[in-house]
N, C-alpha and C positions, 0 to 999 in steps of 0.2 A: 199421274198425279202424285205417285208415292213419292217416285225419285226427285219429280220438283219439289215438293214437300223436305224430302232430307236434304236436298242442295241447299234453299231455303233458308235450313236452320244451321247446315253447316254454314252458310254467309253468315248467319247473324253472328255465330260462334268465335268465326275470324275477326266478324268488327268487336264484336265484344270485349274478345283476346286483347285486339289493338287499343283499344280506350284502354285497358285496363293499364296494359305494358304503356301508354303514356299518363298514367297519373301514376304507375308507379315512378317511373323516369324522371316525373317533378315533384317527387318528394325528397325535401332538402336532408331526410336522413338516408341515411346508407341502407338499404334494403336486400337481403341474401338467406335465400327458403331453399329450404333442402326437403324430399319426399321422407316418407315413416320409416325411410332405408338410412338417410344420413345421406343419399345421394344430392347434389347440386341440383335446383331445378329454376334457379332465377336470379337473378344477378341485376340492380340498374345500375345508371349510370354516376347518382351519388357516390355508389360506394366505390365503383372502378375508380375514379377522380380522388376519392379520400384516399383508400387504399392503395392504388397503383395497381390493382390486380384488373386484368383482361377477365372479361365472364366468359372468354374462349375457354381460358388454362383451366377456369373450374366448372365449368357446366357439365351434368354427367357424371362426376367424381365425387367420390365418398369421401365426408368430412374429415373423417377417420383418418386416409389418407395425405388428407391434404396436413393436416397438423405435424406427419410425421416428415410432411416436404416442409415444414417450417414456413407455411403460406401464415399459418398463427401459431402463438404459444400456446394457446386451447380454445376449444371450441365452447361456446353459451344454446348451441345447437344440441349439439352431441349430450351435453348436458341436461338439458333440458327433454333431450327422446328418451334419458335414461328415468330421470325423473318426472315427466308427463306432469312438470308446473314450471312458471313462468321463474325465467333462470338471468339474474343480471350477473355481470362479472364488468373487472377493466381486461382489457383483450390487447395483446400487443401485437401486430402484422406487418409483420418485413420485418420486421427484427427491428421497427425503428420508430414507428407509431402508436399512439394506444388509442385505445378507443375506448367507448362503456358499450357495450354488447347486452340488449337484450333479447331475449330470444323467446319467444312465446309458441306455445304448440296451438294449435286447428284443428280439433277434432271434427268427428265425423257424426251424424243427427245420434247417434244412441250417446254418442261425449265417452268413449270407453276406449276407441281405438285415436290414433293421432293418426293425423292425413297428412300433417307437414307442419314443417317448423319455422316461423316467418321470424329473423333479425334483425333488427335496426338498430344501426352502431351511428353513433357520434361521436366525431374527433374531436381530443380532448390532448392530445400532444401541444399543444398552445401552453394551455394550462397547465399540463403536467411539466414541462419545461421550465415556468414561471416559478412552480411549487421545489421544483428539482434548483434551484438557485436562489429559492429564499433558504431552505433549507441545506444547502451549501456556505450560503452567505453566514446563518446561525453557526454551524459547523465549523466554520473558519473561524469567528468572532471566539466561539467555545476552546479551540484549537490554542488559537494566540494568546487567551487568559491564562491557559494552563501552561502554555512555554514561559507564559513570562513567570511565571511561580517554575516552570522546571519539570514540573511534574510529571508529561509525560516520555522523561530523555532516562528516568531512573528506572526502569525494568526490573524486577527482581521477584523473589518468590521467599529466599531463602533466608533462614533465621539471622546467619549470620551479619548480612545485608539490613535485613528491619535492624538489628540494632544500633548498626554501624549510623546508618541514616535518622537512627532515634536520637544517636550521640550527638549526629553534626544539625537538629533543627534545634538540638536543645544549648548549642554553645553558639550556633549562630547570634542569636540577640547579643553578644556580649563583642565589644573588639580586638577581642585576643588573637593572639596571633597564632595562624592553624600550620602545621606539617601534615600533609597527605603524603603517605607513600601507596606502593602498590606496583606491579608488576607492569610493563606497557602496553597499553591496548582494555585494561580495566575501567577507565573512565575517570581517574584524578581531575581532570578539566572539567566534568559535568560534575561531581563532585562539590568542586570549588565553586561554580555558578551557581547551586545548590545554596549552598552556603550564605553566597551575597544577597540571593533573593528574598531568602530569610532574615537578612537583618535589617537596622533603621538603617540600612546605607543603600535598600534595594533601588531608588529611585537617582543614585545617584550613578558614577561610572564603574563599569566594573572592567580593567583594564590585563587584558595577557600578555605578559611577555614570553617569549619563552628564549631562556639562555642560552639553550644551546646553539640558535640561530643567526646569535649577533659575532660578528667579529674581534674579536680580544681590543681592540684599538677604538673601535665602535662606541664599547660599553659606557663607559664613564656619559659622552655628549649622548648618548640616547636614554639611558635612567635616568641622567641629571639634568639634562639640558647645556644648553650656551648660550653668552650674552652676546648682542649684536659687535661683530668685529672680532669673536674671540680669537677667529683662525683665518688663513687662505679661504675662503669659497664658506666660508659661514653665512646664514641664511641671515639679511636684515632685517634687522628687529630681533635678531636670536630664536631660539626655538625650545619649548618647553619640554621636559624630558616626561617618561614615562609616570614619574613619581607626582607631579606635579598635575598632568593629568588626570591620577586618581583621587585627589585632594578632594575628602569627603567620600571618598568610595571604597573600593576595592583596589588591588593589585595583586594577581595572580603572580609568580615567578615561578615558570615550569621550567625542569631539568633544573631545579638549582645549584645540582652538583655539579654543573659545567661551569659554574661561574670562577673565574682567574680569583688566586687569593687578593691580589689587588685590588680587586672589585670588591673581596668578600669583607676587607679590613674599611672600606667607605663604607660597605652597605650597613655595616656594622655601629658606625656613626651615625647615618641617617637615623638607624633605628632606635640608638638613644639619644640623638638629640630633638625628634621629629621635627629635622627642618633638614633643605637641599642646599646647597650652592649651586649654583650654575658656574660652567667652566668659561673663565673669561671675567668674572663678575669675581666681588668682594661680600656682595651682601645674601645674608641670608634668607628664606623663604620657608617661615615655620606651615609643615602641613598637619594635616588630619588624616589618615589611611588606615583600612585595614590592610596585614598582612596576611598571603596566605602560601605557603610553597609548597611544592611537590617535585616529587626525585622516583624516579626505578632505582636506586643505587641504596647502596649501605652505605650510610653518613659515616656511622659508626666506623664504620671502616676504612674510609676516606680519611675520618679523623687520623687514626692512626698510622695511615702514610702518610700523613703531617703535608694533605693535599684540601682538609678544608679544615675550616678555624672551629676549634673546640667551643668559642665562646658566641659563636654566630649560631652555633647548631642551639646553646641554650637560649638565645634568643630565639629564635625561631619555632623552637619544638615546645612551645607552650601546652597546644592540646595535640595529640599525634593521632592523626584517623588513615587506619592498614588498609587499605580494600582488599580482599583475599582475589586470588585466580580465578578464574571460572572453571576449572579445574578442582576447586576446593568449595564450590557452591554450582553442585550440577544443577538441583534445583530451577535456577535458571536461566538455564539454558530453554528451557520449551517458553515459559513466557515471551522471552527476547526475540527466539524463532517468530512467535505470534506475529510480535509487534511490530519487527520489520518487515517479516513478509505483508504485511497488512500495506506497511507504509510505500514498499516498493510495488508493489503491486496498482497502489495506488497512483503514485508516481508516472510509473511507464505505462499506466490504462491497459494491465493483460490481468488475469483472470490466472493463479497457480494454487496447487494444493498441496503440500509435502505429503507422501504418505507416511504413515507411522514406521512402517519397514527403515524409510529413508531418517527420521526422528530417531530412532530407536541407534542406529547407527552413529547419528552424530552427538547424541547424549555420551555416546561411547569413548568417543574421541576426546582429547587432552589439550584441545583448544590453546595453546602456545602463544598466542597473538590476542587471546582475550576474544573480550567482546566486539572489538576492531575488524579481530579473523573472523570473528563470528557474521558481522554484518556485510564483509566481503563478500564472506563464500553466498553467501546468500542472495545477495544483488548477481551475482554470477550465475546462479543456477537460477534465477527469475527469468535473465535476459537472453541463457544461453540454450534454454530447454526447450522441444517444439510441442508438445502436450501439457497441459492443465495439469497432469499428475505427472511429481517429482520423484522418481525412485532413487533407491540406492546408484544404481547404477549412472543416475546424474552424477552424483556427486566425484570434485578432483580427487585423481588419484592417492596422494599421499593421506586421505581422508578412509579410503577405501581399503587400504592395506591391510596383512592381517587380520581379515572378514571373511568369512564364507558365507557368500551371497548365494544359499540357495534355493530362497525364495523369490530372485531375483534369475536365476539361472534357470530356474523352473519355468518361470515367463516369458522368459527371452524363447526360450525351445519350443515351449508348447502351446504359444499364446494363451495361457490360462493366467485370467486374473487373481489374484490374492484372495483366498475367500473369506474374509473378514471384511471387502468390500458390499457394501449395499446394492441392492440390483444394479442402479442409475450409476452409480458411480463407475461400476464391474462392467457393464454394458459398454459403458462410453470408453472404459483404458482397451477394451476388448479394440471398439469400431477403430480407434485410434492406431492401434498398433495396426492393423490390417492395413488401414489406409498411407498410414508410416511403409510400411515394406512395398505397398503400393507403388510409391511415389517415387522411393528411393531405386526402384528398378525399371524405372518406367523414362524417359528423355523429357516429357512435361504432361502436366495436369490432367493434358485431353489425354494423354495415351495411357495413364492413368486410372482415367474413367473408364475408359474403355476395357482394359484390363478389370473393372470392377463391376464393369458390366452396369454401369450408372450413370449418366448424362452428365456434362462436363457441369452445369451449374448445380446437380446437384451436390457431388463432387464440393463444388466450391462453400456452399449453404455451410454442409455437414465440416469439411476446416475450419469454414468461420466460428460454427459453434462448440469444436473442439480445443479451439485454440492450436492450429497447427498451421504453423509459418512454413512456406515454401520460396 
């Protein structure tokens, strides 16, 4: 009678088991209970279907572990065994879903010990998606208000810069005619757009030419225009030149020091008569424009090889705005770094970090090319690099010279990270280089792993969240 007795209850126990395992199986939230260990002890089918996860891969296995396979970004379990109360979080799994995770502890008849930790997650990547593009959608709206004022293309940090920029929003109202100079690659063009945005003309054209571009033969029919039939192969109906274009707006003229004196003795007439001809045509066409030009060159000295018109510079040089080097305003340079890496990053969808070592080095540098070189080099070592962190040792050559990189030399030898990094950070250049030398001695991925003594996809996980391209 005993052993019928305990068969009995062990029946009942199995059907019991069974009812239970199918109400939990039709509950439409995701259901995942780990024992007072943090071990796996039940998995349904909601959650397989939300998440994508087998209750094979995790039945058995410690929470703990499983976080660090990147099954989740963190556990509302593990949490909640630490804190013995009822623990909500948003949970993300696969790298690619979120959930809300709440996670409640079961104790046991005294309520002192926890017997398990029961989860129910809801997906919520729906919404979070909708949330992730209205808030894009603001984002962009916000983005585009401020390009069109300009605001976000001026970078700077440096005194010399606030004042330069204090000078050009306080003559923009007025339509005087601006000389920008500055070295090449400093940003005269943003500058100028600057400028227009600020004044009562911002809604109207704001037109660049740049002189150096056009043809000596060119010039005259493209600032000025032509009337229908002026020449062989003229456009019918003629065609309106640059100047005409900006009527009621702006007009940029960049590299003005390339312009042929012949150009410079008309341009000279438009500007006091404010009116065009058109080539071909008799009548004249009074306009409204601001002037604004820009040169890398010394006028000045141009003047005196009797190569530009003394009387065109005093027309033109009303207010004079220098941009200095980047070179003569280190300063900023870290802002600028910021904000394209920000932009590039964004851009190309990768994830990069410069370290300071690598900052520290290009503050150092003498930047020749300006802010132009500045945002090369930078797009380059975004696209070219296979880790999240950017060392010295990224950076091109002729950047690198004359440096003793021996904090970078110390690295490379001894795989020791910089220790001014944070655990997470020092951790991950640590996992990274390992898997780096890995990869690079290895014919592919799996012989790799293998070498790392780690399963091909986890292998793959730990790249992905590294950022390392193979």
């Amino acid at each position: 009678m005993r052993i019928n007795e305990l068969l009995e209850k062990v029946q009942q126990l199995e059907a019991t088991n069974k009812l239970m395992r199918t109400i939990i199986d039709f509950s439409s939230d995701g259901l995942y209970v780990v024992d007072e260990d943090g071990i796996t002890i039940e998995v349904n089918k909601a959650y397989e279907e939300m998440t994508g996860i087998n209750r094979n891969e995790v039945i058995g296995k410690d929470i703990r572990d499983l976080v660090i396979l990147e099954y989740f970004d963190e556990s509302a379990a593990y949490m909640a065994l630490q804190s013995k109360n009822t623990t909500t979080i948003m949970q993300k799994i696969n790298k690619c879903k979120y959930f809300v995770a709440t996670a409640t502890p079961v104790f046991d008849n005294s309520k002192k010990k926890v017997k398990m930790i029961v989860t129910s997650v809801r997906d919520i990547t729906y919404l979070n998606h909708l949330q992730s593009q209205t808030r894009k959608m603001e984002l962009d709206k916000e983005i585009d208000a401020k390009q069109s004022m300009n605001h976000p293309l001026i970078i700077f940090q440096s005194q010399q810069m606030q004042t330069l920029i204090e000078k050009a929003k306080k003559i923009a109202a007025f339509p005087t005619s601006v000389l920008i100079t500055g070295d090449s690659g400093t940003g005269k063009e943003v500058l100028a757009n600057y400028i227009h945005q600020y004044s009562r003309q911002k809604d109207s054209p704001f037109i660049k030419v740049n002189c150096a571009s056009i043809p000596s033969e060119l010039f005259e029919s493209e600032l000025f225009g032509y009337a229908d039939g002026a020449f062989t192969g003229a456009k019918k109906g003629g065609k309106a030149g640059f100047f005409e274009k900006a009527n009621f707006g702006t007009i940029l003229l960049d590299e003005i020091g390339e312009l042929p004196l012949l150009m410079q003795a008309k341009l000279l007439r438009v500007l006091q008569d404010q009116a065009i001809t058109r080539i071909g045509d008799t009548r004249s066409i009074p306009l409204n424009f601001r002037l604004i030009c820009s040169t890398n060159k010394d006028l000045r000295e141009l003047i005196n090889k009797k190569q530009f018109r003394e009387d065109l510079w005093y027309r033109i040089n009303v207010v004079h705005l220098d941009i200095p080097p980047l070179l003569k305003r280190k300063t900023d340079i870290l802002p600028l770094i910021d904000y394209y890496l920000k932009k590039l990053c964004e851009q190309f969808g990768l994830i990069k970090k410069i370290m300071p070592e690598t900052i520290k080095l290009m503050e150092s540098y003498q930047w020749p090319g300006n802010v132009r070189e500045l945002k090369n080099i930078l797009e380059y070592l975004v696209v070219s690099t296979s880790v999240p962190s950017i060392l010295p040792r990224d950076l091109p050559e002729h950047i690198r010279d004359n440096w003793k990189l021996e904090s970078d030399t110390e690295y490379e030898n001894n795989i020791s990270p910089p220790s001014h990094l944070n655990l997470k950070d020092a951790m991950n250049q640590f996992e990274a280089q390992i898997i780096l030398d890995a990869l690079k001695s290895s014919p592919s991925i799996r012989k790799a792993a293998f070498k790392l003594e780690i399963d091909h996809a986890n292998l793959i996980r730990r790249m992905k969240r590294l950022g390392i391209q193979y």
